[in-house]
DRENDO-1510 file (C-alpha; in Angstrom, 1 decimal, always signed):
<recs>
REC; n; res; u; v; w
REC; 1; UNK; +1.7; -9.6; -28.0 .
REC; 2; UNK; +5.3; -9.8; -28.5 .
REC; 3; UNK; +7.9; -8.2; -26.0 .
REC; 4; UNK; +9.0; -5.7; -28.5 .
REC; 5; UNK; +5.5; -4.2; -29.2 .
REC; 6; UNK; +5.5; -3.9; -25.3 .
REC; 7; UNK; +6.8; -0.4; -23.9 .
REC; 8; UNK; +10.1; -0.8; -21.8 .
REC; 9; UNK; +7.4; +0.6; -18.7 .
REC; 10; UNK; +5.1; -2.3; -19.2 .
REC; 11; UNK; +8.1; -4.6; -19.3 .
REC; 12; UNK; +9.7; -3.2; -16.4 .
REC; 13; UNK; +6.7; -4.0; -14.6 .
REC; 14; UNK; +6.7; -7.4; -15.2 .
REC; 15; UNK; +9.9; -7.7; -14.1 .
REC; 16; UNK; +9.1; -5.7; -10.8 .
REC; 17; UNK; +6.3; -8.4; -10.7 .
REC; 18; UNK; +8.3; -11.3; -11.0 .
REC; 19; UNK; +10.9; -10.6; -8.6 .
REC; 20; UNK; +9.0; -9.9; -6.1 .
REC; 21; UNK; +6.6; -13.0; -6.4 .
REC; 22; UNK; +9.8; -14.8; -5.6 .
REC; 23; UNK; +9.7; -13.1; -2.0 .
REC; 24; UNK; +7.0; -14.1; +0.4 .
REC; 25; UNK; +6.7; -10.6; +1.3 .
REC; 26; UNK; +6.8; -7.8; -1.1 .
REC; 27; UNK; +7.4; -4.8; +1.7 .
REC; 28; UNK; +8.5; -5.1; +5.3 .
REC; 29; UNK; +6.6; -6.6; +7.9 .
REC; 30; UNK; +5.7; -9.7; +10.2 .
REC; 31; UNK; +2.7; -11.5; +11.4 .
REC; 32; UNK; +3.2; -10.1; +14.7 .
REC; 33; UNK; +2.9; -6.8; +13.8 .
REC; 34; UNK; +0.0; -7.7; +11.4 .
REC; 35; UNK; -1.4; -9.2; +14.6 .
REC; 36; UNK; -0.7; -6.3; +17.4 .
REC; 37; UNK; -2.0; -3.5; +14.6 .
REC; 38; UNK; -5.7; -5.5; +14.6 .
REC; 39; UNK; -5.8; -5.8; +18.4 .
REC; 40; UNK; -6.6; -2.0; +18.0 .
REC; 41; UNK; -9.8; -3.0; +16.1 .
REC; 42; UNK; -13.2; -4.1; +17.9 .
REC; 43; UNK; -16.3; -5.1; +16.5 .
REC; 44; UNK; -15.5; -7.0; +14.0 .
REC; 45; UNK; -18.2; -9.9; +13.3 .
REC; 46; UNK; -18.4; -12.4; +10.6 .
REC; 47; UNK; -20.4; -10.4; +8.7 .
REC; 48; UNK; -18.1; -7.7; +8.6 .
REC; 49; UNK; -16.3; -7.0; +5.1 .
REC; 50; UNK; -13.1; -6.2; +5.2 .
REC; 51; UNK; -10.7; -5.4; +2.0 .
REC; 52; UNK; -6.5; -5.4; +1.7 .
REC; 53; UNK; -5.7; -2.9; -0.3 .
REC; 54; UNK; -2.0; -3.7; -2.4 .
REC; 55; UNK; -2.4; -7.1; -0.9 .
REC; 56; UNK; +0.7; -8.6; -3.3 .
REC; 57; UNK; +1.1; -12.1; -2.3 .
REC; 58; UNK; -1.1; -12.0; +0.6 .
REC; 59; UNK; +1.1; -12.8; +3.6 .
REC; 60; UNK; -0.3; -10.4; +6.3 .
REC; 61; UNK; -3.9; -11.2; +4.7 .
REC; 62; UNK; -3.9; -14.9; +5.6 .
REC; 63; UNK; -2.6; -13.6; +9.0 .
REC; 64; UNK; -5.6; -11.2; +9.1 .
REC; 65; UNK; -8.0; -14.0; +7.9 .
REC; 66; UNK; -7.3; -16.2; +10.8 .
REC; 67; UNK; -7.4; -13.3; +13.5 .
REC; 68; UNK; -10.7; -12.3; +12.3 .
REC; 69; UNK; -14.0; -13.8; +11.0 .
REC; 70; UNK; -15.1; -12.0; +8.4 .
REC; 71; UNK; -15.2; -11.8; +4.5 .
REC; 72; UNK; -11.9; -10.4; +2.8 .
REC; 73; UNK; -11.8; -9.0; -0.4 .
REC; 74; UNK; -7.8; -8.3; -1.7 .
REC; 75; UNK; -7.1; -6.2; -4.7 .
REC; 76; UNK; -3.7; -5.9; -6.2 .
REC; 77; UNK; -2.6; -4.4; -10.0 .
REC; 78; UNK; -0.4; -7.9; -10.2 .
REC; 79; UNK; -2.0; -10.7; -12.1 .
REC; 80; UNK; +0.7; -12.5; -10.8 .
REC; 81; UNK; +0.8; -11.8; -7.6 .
REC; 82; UNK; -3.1; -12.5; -7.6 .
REC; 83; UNK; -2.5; -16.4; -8.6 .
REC; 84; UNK; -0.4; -16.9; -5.7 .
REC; 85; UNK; -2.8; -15.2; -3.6 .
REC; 86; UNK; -5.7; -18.0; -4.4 .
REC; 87; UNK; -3.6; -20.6; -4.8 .
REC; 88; UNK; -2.6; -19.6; -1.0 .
REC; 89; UNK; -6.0; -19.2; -0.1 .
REC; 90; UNK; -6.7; -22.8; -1.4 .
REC; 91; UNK; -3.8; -24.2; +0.4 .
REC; 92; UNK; -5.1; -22.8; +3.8 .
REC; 93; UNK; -8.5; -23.6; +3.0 .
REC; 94; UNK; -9.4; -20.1; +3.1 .
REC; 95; UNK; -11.6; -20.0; -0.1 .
REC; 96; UNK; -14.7; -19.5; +1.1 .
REC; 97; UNK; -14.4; -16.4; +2.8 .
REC; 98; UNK; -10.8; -14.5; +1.2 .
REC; 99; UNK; -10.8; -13.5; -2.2 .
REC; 100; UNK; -8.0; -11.8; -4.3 .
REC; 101; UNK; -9.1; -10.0; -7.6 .
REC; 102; UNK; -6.7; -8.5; -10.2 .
REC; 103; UNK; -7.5; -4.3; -9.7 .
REC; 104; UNK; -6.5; -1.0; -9.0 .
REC; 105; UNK; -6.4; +1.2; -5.5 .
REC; 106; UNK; -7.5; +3.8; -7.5 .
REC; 107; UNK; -10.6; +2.7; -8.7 .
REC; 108; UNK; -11.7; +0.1; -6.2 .
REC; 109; UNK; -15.2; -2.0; -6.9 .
REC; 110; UNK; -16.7; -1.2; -3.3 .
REC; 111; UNK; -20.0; +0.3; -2.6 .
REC; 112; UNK; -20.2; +3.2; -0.3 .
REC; 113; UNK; -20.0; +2.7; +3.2 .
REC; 114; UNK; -19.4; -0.8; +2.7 .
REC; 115; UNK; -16.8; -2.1; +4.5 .
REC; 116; UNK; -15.7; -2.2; +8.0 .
REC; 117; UNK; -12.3; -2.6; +7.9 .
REC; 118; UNK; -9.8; -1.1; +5.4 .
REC; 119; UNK; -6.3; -2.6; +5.7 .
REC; 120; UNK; -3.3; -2.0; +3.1 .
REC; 121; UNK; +0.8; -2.7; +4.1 .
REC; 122; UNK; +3.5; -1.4; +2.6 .
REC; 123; UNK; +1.0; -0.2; -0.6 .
REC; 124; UNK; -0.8; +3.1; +0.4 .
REC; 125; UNK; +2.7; +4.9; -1.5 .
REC; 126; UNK; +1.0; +3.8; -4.5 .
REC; 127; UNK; -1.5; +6.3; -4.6 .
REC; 128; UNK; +0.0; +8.5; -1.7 .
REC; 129; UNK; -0.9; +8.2; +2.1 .
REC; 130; UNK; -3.1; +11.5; +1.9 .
REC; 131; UNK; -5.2; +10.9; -1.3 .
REC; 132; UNK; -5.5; +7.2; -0.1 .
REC; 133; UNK; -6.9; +8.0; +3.1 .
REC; 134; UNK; -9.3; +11.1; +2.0 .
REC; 135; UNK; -10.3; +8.8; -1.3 .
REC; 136; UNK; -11.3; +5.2; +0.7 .
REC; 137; UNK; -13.0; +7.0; +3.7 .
REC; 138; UNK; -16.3; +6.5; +1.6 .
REC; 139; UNK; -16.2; +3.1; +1.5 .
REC; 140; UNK; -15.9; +2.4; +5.2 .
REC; 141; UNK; -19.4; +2.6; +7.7 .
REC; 142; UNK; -19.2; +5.0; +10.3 .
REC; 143; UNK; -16.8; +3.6; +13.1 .
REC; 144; UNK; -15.1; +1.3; +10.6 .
REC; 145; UNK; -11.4; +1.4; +10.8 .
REC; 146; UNK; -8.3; +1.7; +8.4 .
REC; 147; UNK; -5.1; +0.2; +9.0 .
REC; 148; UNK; -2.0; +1.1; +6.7 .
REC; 149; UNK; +1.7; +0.8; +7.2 .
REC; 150; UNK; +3.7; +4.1; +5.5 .
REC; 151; UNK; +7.4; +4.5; +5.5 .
REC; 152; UNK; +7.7; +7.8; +7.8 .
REC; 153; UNK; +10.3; +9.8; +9.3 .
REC; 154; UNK; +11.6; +9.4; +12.8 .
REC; 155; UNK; +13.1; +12.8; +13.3 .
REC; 156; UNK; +13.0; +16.5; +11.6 .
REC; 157; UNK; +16.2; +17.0; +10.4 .
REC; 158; UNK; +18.4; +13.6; +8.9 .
REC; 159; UNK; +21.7; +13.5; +6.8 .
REC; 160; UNK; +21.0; +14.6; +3.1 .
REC; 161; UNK; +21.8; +11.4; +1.4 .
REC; 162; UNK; +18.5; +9.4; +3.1 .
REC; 163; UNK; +16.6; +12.4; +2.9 .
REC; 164; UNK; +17.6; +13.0; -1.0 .
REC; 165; UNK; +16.8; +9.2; -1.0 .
REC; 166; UNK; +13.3; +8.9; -0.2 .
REC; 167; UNK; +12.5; +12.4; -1.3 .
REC; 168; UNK; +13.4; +11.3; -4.8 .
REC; 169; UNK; +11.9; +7.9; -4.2 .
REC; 170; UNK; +8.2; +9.0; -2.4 .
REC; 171; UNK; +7.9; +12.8; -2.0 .
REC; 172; UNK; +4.9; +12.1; +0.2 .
REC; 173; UNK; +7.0; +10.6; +3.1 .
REC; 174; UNK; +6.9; +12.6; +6.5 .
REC; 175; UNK; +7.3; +12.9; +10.2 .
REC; 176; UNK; +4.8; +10.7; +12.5 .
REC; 177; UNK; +3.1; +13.7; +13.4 .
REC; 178; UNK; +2.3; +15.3; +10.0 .
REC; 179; UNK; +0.6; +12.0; +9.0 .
REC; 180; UNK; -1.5; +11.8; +12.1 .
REC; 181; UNK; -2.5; +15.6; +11.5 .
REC; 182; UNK; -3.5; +14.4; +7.9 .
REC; 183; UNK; -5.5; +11.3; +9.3 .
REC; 184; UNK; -7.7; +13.8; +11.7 .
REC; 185; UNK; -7.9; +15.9; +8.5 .
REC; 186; UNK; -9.5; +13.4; +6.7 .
REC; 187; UNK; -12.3; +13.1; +9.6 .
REC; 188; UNK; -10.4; +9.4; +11.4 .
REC; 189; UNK; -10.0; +9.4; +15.2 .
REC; 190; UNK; -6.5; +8.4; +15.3 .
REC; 191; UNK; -6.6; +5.0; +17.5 .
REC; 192; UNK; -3.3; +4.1; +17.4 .
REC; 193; UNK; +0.4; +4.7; +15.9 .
REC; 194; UNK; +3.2; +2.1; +16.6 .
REC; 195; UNK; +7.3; +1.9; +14.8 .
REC; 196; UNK; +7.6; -1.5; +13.0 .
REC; 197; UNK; +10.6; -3.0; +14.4 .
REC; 198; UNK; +13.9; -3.6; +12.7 .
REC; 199; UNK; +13.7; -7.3; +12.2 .
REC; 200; UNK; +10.3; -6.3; +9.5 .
REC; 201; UNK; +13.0; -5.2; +7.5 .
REC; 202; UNK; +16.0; -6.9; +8.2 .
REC; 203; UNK; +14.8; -10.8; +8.8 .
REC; 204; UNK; +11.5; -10.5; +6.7 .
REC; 205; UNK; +12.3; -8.3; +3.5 .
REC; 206; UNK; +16.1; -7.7; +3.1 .
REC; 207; UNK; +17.5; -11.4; +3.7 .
REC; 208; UNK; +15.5; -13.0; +1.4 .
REC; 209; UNK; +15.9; -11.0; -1.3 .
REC; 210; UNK; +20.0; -12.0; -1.5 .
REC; 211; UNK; +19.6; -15.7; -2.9 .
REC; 212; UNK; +16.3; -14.4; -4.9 .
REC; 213; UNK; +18.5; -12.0; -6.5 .
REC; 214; UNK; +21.1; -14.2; -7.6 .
REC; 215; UNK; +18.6; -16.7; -9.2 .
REC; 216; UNK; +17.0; -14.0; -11.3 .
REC; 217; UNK; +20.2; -12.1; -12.2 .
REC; 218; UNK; +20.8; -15.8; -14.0 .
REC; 219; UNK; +17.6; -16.1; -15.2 .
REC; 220; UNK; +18.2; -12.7; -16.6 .
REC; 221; UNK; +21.9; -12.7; -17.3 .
REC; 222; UNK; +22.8; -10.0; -19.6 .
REC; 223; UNK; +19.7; -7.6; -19.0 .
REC; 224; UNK; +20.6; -4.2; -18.1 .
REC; 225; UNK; +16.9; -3.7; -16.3 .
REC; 226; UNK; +17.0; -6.5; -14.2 .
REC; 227; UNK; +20.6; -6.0; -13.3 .
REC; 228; UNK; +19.4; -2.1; -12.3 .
REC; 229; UNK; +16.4; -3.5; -10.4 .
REC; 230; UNK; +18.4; -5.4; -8.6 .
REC; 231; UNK; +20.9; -2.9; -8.2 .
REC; 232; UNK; +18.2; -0.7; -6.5 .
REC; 233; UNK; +17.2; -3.0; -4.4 .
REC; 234; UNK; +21.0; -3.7; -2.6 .
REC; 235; UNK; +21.5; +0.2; -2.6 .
REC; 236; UNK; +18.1; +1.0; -0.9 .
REC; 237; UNK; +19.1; -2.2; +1.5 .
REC; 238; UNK; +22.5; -0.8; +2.7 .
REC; 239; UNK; +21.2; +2.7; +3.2 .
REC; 240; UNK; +18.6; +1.2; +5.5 .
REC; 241; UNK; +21.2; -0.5; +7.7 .
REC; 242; UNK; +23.1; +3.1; +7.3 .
REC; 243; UNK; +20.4; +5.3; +8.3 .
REC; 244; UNK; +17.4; +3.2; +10.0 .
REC; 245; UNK; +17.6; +5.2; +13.3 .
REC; 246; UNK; +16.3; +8.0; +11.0 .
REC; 247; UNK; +13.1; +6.2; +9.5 .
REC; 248; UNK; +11.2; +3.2; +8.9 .
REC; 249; UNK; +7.8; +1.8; +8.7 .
REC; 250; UNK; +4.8; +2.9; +10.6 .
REC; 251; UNK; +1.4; +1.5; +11.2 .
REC; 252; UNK; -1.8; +4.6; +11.1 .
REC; 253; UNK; -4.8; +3.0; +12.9 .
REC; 254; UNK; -7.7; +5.5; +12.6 .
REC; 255; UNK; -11.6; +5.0; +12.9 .
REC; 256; UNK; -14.2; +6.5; +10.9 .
REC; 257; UNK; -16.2; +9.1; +13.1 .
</recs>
């Protein structure tokens, strides 16, 4: 199928895609906090199943993969992040046990109280934090855990230009205390809540991006939706070094009762 039989959404996408397969993280985020978010979940086993929702590349799922023992399945919409994924897999020799499959968070190929460990960074937005939560909890055993980082807000009240921001941007977004109240909603214990720190955005997200953008506004010289995604992507970076005291990432550890 040609490009022009393709609507501009579809296209869009595959540009979305492509730039950020040229980042080896697609959201903010480090293996340490990848790291200190599992030490707040026991008994896993090698038999244990565990599945990374919105997994793009799969940088904090190799992390989880050598923390733990168990089989990983990873689901993202992105064909293309999906090949990097198993060709990453293959490079760390992680084959046999991690798996990434082309699908969607909204219809996910798990049986019912299958899996111990639900774990999704940076991706939950997708669907929204509250349907994601109330929709996968019949997929996990009872006492299984989820694990999911959500942008959140640090304080009540914040100057109207972040808050128009990220209202427009994810409507869902909310104080640390509204989203626990929705995890205990749901029917999760809330085990644990910790503030990603700065350098998750900064060091690991942010700086890259500047010399990927410059290669693909060549590769794309001339195109008006690359140049805007591009655009977005500086103008949500300087509001974040404007305004971070006001939000940022959070990780939701909660276990199934």
């Amino acid at each position: 199928m040609s490009d022009e039989n393709k609507s501009i959404y579809e296209f869009d996408l595959r540009l979305i895609y492509e730039y950020y397969s040229t980042i080896e993280r697609q959201g903010p985020g480090s293996p340490e906090v990848t790291i200190k978010a599992l030490s707040f979940i026991d008994n896993l086993t090698n038999e244990s199943k565990i599945a990374d929702i919105g997994c793009g590349t799969g940088g904090q799922t190799m992390v989880i993969a050598n923390h733990t023992s168990g089989n990983i399945t990873a689901i993202d919409l992105s064909p293309i992040f999906i090949d990097i994924f198993n060709i990453n897999t293959q490079k760390l020799n992680l084959q046999d046990r991690v798996n990434g499959i082309v699908g969607s968070m909204e219809n996910l190929p798990f049986q019912n109280q299958e899996l111990d460990l639900i774990w999704s960074e940076g991706a939950i937005y997708n669907i929204g934090f509250e349907r994601g939560i109330n929709e996968w909890y019949k997929f996990l055993k009872k006492g299984a855990f989820f694990a999911v980082s959500e942008v959140s807000w640090f304080t009540e009240e914040r100057p109207g230009e972040i808050d128009e921001f990220w209202n427009n941007e994810y409507p869902e977004i909310d104080t640390i205390s509204n989203k626990v109240k929705q995890m205990e909603k749901a029917g999760y214990i809330p085990m644990a809540t910790f503030v990603l720190p700065e350098n998750c955005w900064i060091e690991n997200f942010y700086a890259p991006q500047v010399s990927a953008q410059e290669k693909f506004l060549q590769k794309y010289l001339g195109n008006k939706t690359a140049e805007e995604l591009v655009e977005n992507q500086r103008h949500e970076a300087k509001l974040y070094y404007k305004y971070k005291e006001f939000y940022g990432y959070v990780f939701y550890i909660g276990k199934k009762t």
